[in-house]
Each structure stands twice: as C-alpha cells, then as structure tokens.
N, C-alpha and C positions, 0 to 999 in steps of 0.2 A: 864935968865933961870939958875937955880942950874943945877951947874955938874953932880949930881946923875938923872935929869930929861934929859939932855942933850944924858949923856951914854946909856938911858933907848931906847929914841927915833933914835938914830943910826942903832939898829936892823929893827927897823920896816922900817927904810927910805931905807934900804938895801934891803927888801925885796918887797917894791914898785916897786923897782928900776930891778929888778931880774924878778918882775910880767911883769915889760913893758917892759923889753927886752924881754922877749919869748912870750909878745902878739903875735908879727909879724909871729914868728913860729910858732903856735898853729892854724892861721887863715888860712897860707899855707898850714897847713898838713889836715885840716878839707876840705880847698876848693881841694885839687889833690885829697883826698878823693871822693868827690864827683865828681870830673872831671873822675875820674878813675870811678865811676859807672855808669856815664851820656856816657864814652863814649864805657865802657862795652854792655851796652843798645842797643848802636848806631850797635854798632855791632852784636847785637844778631840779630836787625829787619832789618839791610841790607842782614844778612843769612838768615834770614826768606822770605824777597823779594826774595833775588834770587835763594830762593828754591819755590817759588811761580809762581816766572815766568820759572823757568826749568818746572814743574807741568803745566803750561797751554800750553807752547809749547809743550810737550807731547802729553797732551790730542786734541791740535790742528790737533796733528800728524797723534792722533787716529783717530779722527772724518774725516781728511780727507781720510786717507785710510779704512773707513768706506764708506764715500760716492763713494769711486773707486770701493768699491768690489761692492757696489748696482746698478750701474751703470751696470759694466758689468756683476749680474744677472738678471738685468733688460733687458741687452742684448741678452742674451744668452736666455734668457725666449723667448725673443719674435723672437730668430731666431730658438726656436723649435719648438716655436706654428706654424711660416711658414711652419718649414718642415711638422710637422700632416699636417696641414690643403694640402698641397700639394703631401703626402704619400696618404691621404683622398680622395682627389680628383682622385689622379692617377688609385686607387683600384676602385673607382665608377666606372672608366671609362672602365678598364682592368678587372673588377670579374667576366666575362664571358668571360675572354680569353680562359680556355680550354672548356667548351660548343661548343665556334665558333669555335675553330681548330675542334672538331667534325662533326659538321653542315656541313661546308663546303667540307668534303670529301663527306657529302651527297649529297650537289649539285653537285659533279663530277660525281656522277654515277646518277644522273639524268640527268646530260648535256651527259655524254656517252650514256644513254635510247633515250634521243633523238633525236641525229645523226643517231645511229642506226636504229631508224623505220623513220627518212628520208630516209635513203637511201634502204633501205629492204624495208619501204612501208608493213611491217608486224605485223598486228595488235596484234595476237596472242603473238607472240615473245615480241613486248612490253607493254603488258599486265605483262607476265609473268616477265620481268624486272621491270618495277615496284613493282611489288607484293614483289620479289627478294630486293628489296630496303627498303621498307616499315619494310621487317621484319630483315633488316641488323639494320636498325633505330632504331627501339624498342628494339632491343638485345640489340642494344650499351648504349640505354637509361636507359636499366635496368642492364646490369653490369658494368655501369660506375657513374653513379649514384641515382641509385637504384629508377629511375621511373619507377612504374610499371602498365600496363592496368588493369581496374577492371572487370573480368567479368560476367556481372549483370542477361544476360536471363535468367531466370528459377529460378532464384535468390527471397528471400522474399525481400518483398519491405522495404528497410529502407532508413526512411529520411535523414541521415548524410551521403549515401552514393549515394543517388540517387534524382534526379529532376524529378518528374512525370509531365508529360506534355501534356499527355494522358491519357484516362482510360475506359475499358471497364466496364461495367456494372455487379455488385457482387449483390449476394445475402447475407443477413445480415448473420453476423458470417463466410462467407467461406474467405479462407486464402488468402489474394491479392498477389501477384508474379510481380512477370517484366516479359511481356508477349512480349515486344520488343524491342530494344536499339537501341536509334535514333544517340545518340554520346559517343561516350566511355569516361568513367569516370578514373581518374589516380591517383594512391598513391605515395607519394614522402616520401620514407621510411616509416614511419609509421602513417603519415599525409596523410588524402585526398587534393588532390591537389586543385582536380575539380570535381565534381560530375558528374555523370552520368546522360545524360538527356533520360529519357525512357517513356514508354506507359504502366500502371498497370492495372491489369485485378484481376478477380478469378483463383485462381490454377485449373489446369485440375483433374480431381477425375482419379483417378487409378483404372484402369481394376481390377475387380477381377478375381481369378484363376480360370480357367475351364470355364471361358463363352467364 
C-alpha cells in the first residue's frame, strides 16, 4: 500500500477505534436510561397501590361504621315502637281513669243511701237520697264533662234527636210532638250521645182567649 493511502486510512481506523470504545458507554447510558424510567414507573404504581389500598381501608371504615349506626337505628326504632305500642296500651287501659275516680264517689253515697235505710227502715228518707244522688251525678256529669240530659216532652219530634217508639194517632198536617219520654236522651258536648227513646203524638191545640 502507498504511504499517501496508508496516512489517509489512519484517521478512519482511529475513528473505528474511538466508535468501539464508547459503544459500551452509549448502551449503559441508554439502558440506566431506561432502568431509571422502568423504575420511576415502578414507583409511581406502588404509590398508586398504596393509595388504593389506604382508599379501601377507608371506605371499609365507612361502610362498617355505617352498618353500626343502622344497627343501632334499627335498635332504637324498635325500642320506640315498644314503648308506643305499650304507652298505647297503658292509655287503653287507664283513659277512663278520671271518669272512675268520679263514679266511685258515686257508689259511696249509694253505699251510704243504703246503710242508711237499713238501719232507719225509712223509705221516704231514701227516696229522697237517692234522688239527692241522682242529681249530684248529673251535675258532675255535666260540669266535668259537659254531658248533658236532653229534654224532649213537649218537644217537636226530631229524628236526630229522638227514637220514637210509640205513637199516638195525628191527623194529617197537625204538628207531632214527644208526648212522653220513656228514656232520656244525652248530648256530649255538641254530639248527641244517645237518643231519646219516646212516644210521638199530635201537638195539643191551644186554648183560645176568653173561652
């Protein structure tokens, strides 16, 4: 080979030579490259796990102190429906409590009426104690809770107010009346309680002046 071909080829074998020494470097800096993103990665989705798993332990957290609270309104519900249903029951049992403390002072003075004419043997006297009784009763019934008697003789005859059960004989068009009352009829405030059971007739005609 000429000298001038020899000189020429020295640069290039030099830079062969230069190419294959820094292969080796160029393949390590490519691959830490990539080990450095592969293990960037690695770490991104083991923070993402263990923000995943902090998130479902959470919501475990929730859901079970979810099912505590339900529980015990589920508890609590059904230890109120006992108490109604037994507040319920108690008032059925007791809503004529102040009625009977009334009542019963009435049978005390009917147990008093009837010692009494034991021992007196006088009819009259308890006559008149009961009658005495009778109208303590109605008093109390009507300012204590405002039951009051209806009263019907002489009265026009009305169905809502009255049960005719009798009847004397009218002539067409004359005015029918309550001509007698067999049971008295009762208003409990502004409600009839119970009708009056009575005997309907013709109204009596009215005297005229000067005969």
């Amino acid at each position: 080979m000429p000298d001038d071909d020899k000189e020429a080829a020295e640069p290039a074998n030099d830079a062969k030579a230069t190419a294959v020494d820094a292969a080796p470097t160029l393949v390590a800096t490519v691959f830490q490259a990539d080990l450095d993103s592969v293990t960037a990665e690695l770490e991104s989705s083991r923070k993402q796990a263990s923000d995943l798993e902090t998130l479902v332990a959470e919501q475990k957290a929730l859901v079970a102190d979810l099912q505590d609270q339900l529980l015990r309104k589920a508890a609590d519900f059904d230890n109120y429906r006992k108490r109604m249903l037994k507040e319920k029951e108690e008032a059925r049992l007791f809503a004529n409590t102040g009625l009977l403390e009334d009542l019963v002072d009435v049978l005390d003075n009917f147990e008093r009426a009837i010692r009494s004419s034991e021992a007196a043997r006088d009819y009259d006297g308890f006559h008149s104690g009961i009658v005495m009784i009778e109208d303590q009763f109605a008093s109390m019934l009507e300012r204590k809770y405002n039951l009051k008697k209806m009263d019907s003789a002489g009265k026009p005859f009305a169905p809502e107010l009255h049960e005719a059960i009798a009847m004397e004989p009218a002539a067409e068009g004359q005015d029918i009346v309550v001509v007698e009352e067999y049971q008295k009829g009762y208003q409990l405030h502004d409600r009839v309680l119970r009708t009056a059971k009575v005997k309907v007739g013709p109204a009596a005609k009215e005297e005229k002046k000067g005969e």
